[in-house]
Every structure is written in structure tokens, then in C-alpha cells.
C-alpha positions as CSV (number, residue, x, y, z in Angstrom):
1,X,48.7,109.3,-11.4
2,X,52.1,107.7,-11.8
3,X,53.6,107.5,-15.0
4,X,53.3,104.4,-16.6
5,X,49.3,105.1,-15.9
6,X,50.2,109.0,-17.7
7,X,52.7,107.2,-20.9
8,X,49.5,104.6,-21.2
9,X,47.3,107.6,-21.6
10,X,49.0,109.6,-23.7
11,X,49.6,106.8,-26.1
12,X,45.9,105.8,-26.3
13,X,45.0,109.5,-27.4
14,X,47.6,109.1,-30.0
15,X,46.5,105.9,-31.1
16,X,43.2,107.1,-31.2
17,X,44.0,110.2,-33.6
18,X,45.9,108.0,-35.9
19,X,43.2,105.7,-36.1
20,X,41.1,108.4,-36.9
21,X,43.3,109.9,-39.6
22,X,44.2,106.7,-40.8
23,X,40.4,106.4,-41.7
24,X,39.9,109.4,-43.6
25,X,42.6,109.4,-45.4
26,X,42.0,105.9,-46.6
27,X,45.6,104.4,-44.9
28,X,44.8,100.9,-43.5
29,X,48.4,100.5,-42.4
30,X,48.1,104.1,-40.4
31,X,44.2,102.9,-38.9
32,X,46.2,99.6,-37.6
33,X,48.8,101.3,-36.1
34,X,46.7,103.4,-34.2
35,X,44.7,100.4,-32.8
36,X,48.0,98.9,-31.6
37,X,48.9,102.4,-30.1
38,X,45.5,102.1,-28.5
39,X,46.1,98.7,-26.8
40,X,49.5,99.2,-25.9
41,X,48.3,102.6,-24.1
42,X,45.2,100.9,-22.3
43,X,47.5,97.9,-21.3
44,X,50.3,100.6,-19.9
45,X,47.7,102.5,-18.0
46,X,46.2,99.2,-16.1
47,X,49.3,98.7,-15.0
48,X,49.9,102.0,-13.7
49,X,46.9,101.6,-12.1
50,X,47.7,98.6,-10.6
51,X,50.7,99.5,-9.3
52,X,48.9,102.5,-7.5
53,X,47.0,99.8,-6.1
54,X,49.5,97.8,-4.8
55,X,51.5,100.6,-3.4
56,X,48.1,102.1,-1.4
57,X,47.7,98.4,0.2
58,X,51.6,98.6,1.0
């Protein structure tokens, strides 16, 4: 696991529990947030993953 693939996680579990709060505590603007945190992470761990990929193929 390299780290962009470990900063993508990390900010998709932290989107995700921001999402979640934003929900119960009624904050629209916090919910958002965390779905952008969410999409940033997932789009930072592809390319991680991709670039472990790339580097196996050489």
C-alpha cells in the first residue's frame, strides 16, 4: 500500500463519519463535505492503486 492509496483511505473514512454526523445532527453543509471527502478519498486511492500497478509492470 503506498501512500497516496493510504491518504485516499483515510480521507474516505473521514468523509464517511462526517457524512454520518452531518446527518444526525441535521447539518447539510457538514453531510456535503463529507461526500466530497468521500470522493476525493476514493479518487486518491485509485490512483495509488494505479500507480502500484504501473510500478509492478515496470
Amino acid at each position: 500500500m503506498n501512500k497516496d492509496q493510504m491518504h485516499g483511505w483515510t480521507k474516505q473514512i473521514t468523509g464517511t463519519l462526517r457524512a454520518h454526523i452531518g446527518k444526525v445532527i441535521g447539518n447539510r453543509a457538514f453531510t456535503l463535505k463529507g461526500r466530497v471527502g468521500q470522493v476525493i478519498g476514493k479518487t486518491q486511492a485509485s490512483y495509488g492503486s494505479a500507480q502500484a500497478r504501473l510500478k509492478k509492470r515496470g
